[in-house]
C-alpha positions as CSV (number, residue, x, y, z in Angstrom):
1,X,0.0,0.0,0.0
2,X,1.4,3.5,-1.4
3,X,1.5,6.2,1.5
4,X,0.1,9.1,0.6
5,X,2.2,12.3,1.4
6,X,0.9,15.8,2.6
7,X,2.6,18.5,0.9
8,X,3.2,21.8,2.2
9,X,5.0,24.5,1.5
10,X,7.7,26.3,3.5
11,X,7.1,29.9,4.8
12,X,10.2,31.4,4.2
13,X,10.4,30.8,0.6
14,X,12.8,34.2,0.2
15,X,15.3,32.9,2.6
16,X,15.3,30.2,1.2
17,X,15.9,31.0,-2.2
18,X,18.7,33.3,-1.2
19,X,20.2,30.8,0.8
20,X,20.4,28.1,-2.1
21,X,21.5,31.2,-3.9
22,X,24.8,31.3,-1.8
23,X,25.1,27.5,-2.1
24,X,25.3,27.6,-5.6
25,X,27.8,30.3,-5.5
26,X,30.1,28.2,-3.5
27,X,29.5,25.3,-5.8
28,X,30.5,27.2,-8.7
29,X,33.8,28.4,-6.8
30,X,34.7,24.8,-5.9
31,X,34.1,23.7,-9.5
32,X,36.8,26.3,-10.6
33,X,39.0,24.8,-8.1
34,X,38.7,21.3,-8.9
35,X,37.0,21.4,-12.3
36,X,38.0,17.9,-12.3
37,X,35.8,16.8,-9.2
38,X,33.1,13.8,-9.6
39,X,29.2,15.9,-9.0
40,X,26.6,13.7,-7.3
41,X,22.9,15.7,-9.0
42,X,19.9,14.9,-7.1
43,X,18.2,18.2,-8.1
44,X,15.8,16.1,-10.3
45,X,15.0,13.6,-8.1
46,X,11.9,14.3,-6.4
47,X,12.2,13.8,-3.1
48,X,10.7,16.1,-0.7
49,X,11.3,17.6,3.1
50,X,10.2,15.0,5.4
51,X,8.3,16.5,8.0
52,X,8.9,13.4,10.4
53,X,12.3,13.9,11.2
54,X,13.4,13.2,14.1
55,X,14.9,16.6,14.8
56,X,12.4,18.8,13.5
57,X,10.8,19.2,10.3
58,X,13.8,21.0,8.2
59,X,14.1,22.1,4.6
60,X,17.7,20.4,4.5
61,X,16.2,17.4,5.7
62,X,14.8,14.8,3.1
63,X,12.7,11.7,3.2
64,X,14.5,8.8,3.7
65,X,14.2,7.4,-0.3
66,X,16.6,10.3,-0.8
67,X,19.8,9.0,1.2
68,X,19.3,5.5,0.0
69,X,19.8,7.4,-3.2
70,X,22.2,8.8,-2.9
71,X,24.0,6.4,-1.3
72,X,24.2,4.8,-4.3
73,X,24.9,7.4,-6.6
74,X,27.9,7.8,-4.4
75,X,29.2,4.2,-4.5
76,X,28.7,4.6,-8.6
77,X,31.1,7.5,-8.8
78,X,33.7,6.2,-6.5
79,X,33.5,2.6,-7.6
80,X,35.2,4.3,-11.0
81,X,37.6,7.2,-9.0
């Protein structure tokens, strides 16, 4: 049985933004660094803020799909390194 999940959205959207902003700023700096570094993309992946964390509903904290995920995204790039 599929769970259903309750979406809602954050109320700080702005700060937000600006904040992922900054990230991608420092992303970009690192990447002219070590333009030869190995990138692990889950942008596209879907996964949501998962409101049953155990610390506190977060918007840096993702359902649990999303570290198995990645997980293995990062064993594929290093399995090759």
């Amino acid at each position: 049985m599929m769970k259903i999940k309750k979406v809602q959205s954050y109320q700080n959207l702005d700060r937000i933004h600006a904040y992922n902003a900054f990230w991608n700023q420092l992303n970009e700096e690192f990447l002219k660094e070590f333009p030869g570094a190995l990138k692990l993309d889950m942008l596209e992946s879907g996964y949501i803020g998962d409101a049953a964390y155990p610390f506190g509903h977060s918007v840096s904290h993702y359902e649990t799909g999303y570290y198995k995920e990645m997980f293995e995204k990062v064993k594929q790039l290093t399995e090759f390194a």
